[in-house]
N, C-alpha and C positions, 0 to 999 in steps of 0.2 A: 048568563049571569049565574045559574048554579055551578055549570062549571069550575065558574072562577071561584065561587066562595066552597065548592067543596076542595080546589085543588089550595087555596088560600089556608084554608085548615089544617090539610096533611101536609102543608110545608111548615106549619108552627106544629105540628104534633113532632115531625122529622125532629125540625130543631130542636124540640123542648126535650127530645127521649137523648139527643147527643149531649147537652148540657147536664143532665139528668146525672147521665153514665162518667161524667168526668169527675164528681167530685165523691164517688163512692170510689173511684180507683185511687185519687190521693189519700184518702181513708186508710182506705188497705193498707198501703206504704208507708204513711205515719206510725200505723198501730204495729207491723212490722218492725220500725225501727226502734219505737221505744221497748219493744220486746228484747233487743238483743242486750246480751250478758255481759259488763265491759269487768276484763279482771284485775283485781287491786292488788296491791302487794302493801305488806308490814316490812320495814327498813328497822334495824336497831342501829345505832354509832357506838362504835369498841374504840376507846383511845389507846393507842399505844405510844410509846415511848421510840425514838429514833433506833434501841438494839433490840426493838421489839418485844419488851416488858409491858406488862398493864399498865394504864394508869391508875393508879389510889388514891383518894384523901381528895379533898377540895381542890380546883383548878379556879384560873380567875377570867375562863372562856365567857363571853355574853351569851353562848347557845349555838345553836346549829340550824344551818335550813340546807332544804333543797330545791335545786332547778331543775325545769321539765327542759329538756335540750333542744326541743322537736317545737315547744311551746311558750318557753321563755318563764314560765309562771313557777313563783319562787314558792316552799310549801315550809312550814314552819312545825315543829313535836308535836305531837298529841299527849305525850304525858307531861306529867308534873317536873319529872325529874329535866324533861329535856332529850330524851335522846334517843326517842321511838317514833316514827312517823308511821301512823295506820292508815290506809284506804287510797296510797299513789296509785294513778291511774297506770298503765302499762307503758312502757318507755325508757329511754337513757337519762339517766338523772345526774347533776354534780352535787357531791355531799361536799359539805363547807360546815367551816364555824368560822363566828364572830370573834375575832382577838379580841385579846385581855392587852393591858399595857406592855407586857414580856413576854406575851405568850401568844400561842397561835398553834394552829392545825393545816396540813396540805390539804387540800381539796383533792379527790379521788369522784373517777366519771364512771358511772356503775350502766348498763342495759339490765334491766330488772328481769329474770328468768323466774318462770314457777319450781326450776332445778335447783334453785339457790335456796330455797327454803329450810331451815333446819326444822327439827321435831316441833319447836312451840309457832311454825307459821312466819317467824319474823327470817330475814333478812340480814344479816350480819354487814354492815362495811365498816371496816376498819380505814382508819385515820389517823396519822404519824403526828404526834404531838409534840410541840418543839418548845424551849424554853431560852430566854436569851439570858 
């Protein structure tokens, strides 16, 4: 009878120290992963004109967005103006706008590099502006 109930015990001690030890190694791993550094990028839209002139002066575009290529998920400006998206996660994006009644922009498919960066952080893609 001692036997049994000493061997009874170190079979629940066994178990209890294997249960123990699994949910401190998920730990670890979670808290690893919310550590890691995912990098953003700042996108500007440059309108040009078909012989590659700026665009000036008021357009009657509804806006710009962009899609994640990998993710499907559409991202919409962060400014006022419309034509800056800050904090895209890393990825292939297609830059788009909303036509106007006459008007309209080609959609251009960009891979976001930390190379493409100019001096202010942003991201430059230009976008052929068309007029009917």
């Amino acid at each position: 009878m001692r036997k049994t109930l000493i061997f009874c015990v170190l079979s629940l001690l066994f178990v209890s120290q294997i249960y123990a030890i699994t949910p401190a190694r998920t730990l670890l791993v979670q808290d690893l992963k919310q550590n890691e550094i995912a990098t953003t990028y700042n996108v500007r839209i440059r309108l040009v004109r078909t012989d590659g002139s700026p665009v000036t002066g008021s357009i009657g575009l509804r806006g710009f967005w962009a899609r994640n290529e990998q993710t499907g998920v559409y991202y919409d400006p962060t400014d006022r103006e419309g034509y800056e998206f800050e904090g895209l996660p890393d990825g292939t994006y297609t830059f788009g706008a909303y036509p106007g009644n006459w008007e309209g922009a080609v959609s251009k498919t960009v891979t976001l590099d930390p190379g493409q960066a100019g001096a202010d952080g942003f991201i430059e893609v230009t976008l052929v502006y068309w007029v009917e």
